[in-house]
C-alpha positions as MATLAB code, in Angstrom:
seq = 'XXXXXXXXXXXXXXXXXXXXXXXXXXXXXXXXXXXXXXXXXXXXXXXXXXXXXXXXXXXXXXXXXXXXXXXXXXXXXXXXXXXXXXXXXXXXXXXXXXXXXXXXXXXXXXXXXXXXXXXXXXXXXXXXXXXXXXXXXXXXXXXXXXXXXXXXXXXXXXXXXXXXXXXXXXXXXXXXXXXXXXXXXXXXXXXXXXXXXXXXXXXXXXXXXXXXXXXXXXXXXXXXXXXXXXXXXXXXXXXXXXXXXXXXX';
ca = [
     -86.688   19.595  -19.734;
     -83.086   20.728  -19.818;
     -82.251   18.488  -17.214;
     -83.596   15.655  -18.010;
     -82.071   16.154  -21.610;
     -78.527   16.346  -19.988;
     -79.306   13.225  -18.051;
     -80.044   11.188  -21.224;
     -76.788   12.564  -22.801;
     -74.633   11.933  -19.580;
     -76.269    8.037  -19.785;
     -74.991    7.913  -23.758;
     -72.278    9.152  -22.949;
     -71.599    6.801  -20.193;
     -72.279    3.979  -22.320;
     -70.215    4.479  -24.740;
     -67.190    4.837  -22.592;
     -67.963    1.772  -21.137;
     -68.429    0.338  -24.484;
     -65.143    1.599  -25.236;
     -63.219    0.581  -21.995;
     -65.057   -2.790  -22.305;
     -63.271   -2.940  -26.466;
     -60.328   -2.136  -25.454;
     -59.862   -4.532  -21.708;
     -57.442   -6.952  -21.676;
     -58.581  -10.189  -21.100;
     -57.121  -12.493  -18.097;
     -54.144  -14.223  -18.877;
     -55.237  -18.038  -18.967;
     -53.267  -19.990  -16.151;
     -50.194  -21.730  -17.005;
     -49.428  -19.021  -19.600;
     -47.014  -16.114  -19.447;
     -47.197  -12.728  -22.046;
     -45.267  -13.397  -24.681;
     -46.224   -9.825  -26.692;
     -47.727   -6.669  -25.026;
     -50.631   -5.297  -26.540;
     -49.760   -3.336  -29.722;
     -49.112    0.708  -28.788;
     -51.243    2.720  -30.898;
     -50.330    6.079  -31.671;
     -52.605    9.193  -31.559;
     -53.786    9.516  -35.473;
     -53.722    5.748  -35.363;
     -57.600    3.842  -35.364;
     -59.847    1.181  -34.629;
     -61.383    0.167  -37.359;
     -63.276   -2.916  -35.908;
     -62.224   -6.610  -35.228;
     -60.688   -8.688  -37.827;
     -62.753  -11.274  -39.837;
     -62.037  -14.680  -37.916;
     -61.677  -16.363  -41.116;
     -58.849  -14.160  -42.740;
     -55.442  -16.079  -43.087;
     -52.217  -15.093  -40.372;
     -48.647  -16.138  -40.730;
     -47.418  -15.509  -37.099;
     -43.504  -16.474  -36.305;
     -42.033  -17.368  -33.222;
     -38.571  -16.516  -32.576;
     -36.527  -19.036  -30.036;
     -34.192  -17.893  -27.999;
     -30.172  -18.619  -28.921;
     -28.192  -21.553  -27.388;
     -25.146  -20.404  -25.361;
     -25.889  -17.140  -25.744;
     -23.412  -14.898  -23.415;
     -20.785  -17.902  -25.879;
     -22.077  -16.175  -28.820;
     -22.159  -12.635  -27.423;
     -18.288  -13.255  -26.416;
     -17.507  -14.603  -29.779;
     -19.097  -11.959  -31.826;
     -17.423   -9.466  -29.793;
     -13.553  -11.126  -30.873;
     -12.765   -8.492  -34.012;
     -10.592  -11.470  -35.235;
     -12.881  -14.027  -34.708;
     -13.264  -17.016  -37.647;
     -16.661  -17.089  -39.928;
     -18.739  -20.286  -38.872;
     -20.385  -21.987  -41.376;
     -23.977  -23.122  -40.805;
     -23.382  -26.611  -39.729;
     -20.690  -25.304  -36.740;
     -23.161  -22.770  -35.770;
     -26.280  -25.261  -35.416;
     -23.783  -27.116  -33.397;
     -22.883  -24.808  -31.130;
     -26.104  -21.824  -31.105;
     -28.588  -22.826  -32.370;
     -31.991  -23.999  -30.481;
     -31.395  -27.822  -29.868;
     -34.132  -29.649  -31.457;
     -36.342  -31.035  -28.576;
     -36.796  -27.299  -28.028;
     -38.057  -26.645  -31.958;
     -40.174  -29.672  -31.659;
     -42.142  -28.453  -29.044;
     -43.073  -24.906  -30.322;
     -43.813  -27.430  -33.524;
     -46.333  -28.984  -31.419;
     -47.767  -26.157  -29.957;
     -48.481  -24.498  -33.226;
     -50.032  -28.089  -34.781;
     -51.996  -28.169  -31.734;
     -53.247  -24.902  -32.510;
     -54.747  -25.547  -35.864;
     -51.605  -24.093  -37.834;
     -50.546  -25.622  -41.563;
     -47.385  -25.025  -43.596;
     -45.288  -24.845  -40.344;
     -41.223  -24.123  -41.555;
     -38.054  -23.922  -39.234;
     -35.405  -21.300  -40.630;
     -31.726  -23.225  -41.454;
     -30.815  -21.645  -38.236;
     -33.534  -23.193  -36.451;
     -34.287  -19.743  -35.216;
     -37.481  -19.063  -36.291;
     -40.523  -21.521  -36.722;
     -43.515  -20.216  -38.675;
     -46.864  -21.366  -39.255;
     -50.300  -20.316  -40.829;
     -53.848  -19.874  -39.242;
     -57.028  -17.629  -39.614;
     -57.443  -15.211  -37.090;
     -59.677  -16.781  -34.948;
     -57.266  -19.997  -34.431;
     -54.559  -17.042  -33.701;
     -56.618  -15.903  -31.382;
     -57.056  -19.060  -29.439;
     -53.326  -19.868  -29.658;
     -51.979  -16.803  -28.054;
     -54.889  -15.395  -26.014;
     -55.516  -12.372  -27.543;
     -57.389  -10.300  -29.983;
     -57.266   -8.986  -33.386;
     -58.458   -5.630  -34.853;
     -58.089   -3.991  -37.877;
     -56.459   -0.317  -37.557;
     -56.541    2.709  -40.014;
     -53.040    4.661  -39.856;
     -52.251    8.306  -40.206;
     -51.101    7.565  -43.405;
     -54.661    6.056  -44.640;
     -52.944    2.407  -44.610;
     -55.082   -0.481  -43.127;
     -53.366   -2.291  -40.715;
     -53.640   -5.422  -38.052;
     -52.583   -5.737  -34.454;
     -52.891   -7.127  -31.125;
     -55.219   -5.509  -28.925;
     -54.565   -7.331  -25.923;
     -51.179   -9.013  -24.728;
     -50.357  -11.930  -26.591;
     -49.563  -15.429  -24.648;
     -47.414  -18.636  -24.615;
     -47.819  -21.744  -22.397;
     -45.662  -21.255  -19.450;
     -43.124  -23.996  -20.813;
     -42.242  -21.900  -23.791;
     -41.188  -19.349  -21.744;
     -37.752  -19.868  -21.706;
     -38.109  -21.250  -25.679;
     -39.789  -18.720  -27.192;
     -38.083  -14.952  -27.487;
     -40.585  -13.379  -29.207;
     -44.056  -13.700  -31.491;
     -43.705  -11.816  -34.954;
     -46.817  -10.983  -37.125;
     -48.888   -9.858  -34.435;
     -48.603   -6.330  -35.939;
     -48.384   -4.217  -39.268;
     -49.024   -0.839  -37.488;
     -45.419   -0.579  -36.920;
     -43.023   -1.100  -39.764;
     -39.889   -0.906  -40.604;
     -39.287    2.162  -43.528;
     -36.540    3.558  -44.651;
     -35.655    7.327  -45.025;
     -35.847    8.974  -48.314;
     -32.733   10.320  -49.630;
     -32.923   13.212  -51.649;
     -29.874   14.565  -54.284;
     -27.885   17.432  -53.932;
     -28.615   19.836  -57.134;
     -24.943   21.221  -58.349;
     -24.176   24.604  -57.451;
     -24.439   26.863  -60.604;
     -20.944   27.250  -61.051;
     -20.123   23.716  -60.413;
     -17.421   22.415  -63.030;
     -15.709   19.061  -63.721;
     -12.057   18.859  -62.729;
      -9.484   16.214  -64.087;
      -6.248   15.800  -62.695;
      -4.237   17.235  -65.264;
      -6.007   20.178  -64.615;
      -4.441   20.384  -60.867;
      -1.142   22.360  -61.886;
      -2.768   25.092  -63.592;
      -5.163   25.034  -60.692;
      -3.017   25.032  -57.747;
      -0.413   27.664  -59.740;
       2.320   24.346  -59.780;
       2.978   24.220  -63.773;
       6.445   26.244  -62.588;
       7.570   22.972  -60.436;
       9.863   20.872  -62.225;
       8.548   17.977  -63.561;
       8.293   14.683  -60.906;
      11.316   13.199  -63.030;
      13.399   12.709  -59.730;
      12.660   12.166  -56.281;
      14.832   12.488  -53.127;
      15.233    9.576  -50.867;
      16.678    8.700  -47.267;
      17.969    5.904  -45.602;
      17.529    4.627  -42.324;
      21.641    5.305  -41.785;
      21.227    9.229  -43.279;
      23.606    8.243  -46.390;
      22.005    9.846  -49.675;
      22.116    7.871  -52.044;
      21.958    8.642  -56.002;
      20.995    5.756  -58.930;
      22.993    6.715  -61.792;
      22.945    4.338  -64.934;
      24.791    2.086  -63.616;
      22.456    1.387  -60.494;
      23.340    2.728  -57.016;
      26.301    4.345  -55.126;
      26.442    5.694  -51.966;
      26.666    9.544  -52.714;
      27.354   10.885  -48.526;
      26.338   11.316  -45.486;
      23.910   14.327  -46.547;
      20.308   14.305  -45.671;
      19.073   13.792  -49.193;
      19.705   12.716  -52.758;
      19.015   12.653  -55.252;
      17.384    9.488  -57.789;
      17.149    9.501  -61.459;
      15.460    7.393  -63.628;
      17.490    5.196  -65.633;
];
């Protein structure tokens, strides 16, 4: 009996790792298409929660690569280099059109509405429910439950382009909310107990300076070495001394 009972558990057990492995596979990369987005790297406290519903609504963006790039690279790099307004940039960086027409295409093709190019040309974004997403790049969708208790979306298998977008498209955005951007909390220094206020007419009885003589006059050089005093009358040349003397008029 206590055999045969750890058989049937090894068999569960079994299955469910192949149910697991068989979740979590990668599917084969269609031909004629090249990864455009690894699957999304879960972290340890980070889970499955089950596959998204095939009817919820995704705005995915593509990102297209620069035109002239190592141009831009170089310019960017000159400290003094002139601010370009949009029109010289499109001109010169930007993706040329036939190139933004054609990840167009690929997301019409796709089922996706409301599809808007950035000013820059850039970035082309479209919508689509998740199983139209799906189809479009290959992949698949789950829902996953973060450390923090926050439900989240990603990519659970590498995400692909037609091979002729390769060189088009950079990168897919809105794959994944597992990962985002945060920034840190700063926190406020308390005053020390014995933290006061200081104004600046408070420096010469700080600093022990309310002896000095008030800043009335002021000695001054020339390039030459002659000191030279300002009387009422304006300047003279005093001598060859270091210093002088100047006095207000």
């Amino acid at each position: 009996m206590p055999n045969h009972f750890r058989l049937k558990a090894l068999v569960v057990a079994m299955g469910l790792a192949a149910g697991a492995t068989a979740f979590a596979a990668s599917p084969p990369a269609p031909a004629g298409t090249a990864v455009i987005k690894a699957a999304t790297q879960l972290r340890a406290t980070d889970t499955v929660v089950g596959p998204m519903a095939l009817t919820q609504s995704m705005r995915v963006t593509l990102s297209l690569h620069w035109r002239n790039e190592a141009g831009l690279k170089a310019f960017i790099a000159e400290p003094h280099h002139p601010n370009l307004t949009q029109a010289e940039f499109n001109a010169t960086y930007a993706p040329p059109a036939a190139q933004v027409d054609q990840v167009k295409a690929f997301l019409q093709q796709h089922g996706f509405t409301d599809i808007q190019v950035s000013a820059d040309s850039l970035l082309v974004s479209g919508e689509a429910p998740v199983a139209k997403v799906q189809a479009a790049f290959s992949t698949t969708m789950v829902n996953v439950r973060t450390k923090s208790g926050r439900l989240a979306f990603a990519n659970s298998a590498p995400a692909h382009v037609p091979a002729a977008l390769q060189g088009v498209v950079d990168e897919v955005i809105g794959l994944d909310t597992v990962h985002v951007f945060h920034t840190a909390p700063i926190s406020k220094i308390a005053p020390a107990a014995n933290h006061v206020e200081i104004n600046p007419p408070d420096f010469a009885s700080i600093y022990n300076a309310s002896s000095l003589p008030a800043a009335t006059a002021a000695p001054a050089v020339t390039s030459s070495g002659i000191s030279i005093r300002r009387t009422s009358s304006g300047c003279r040349v005093a001598s060859r001394r270091s210093t002088c003397t100047t006095r207000p008029r």
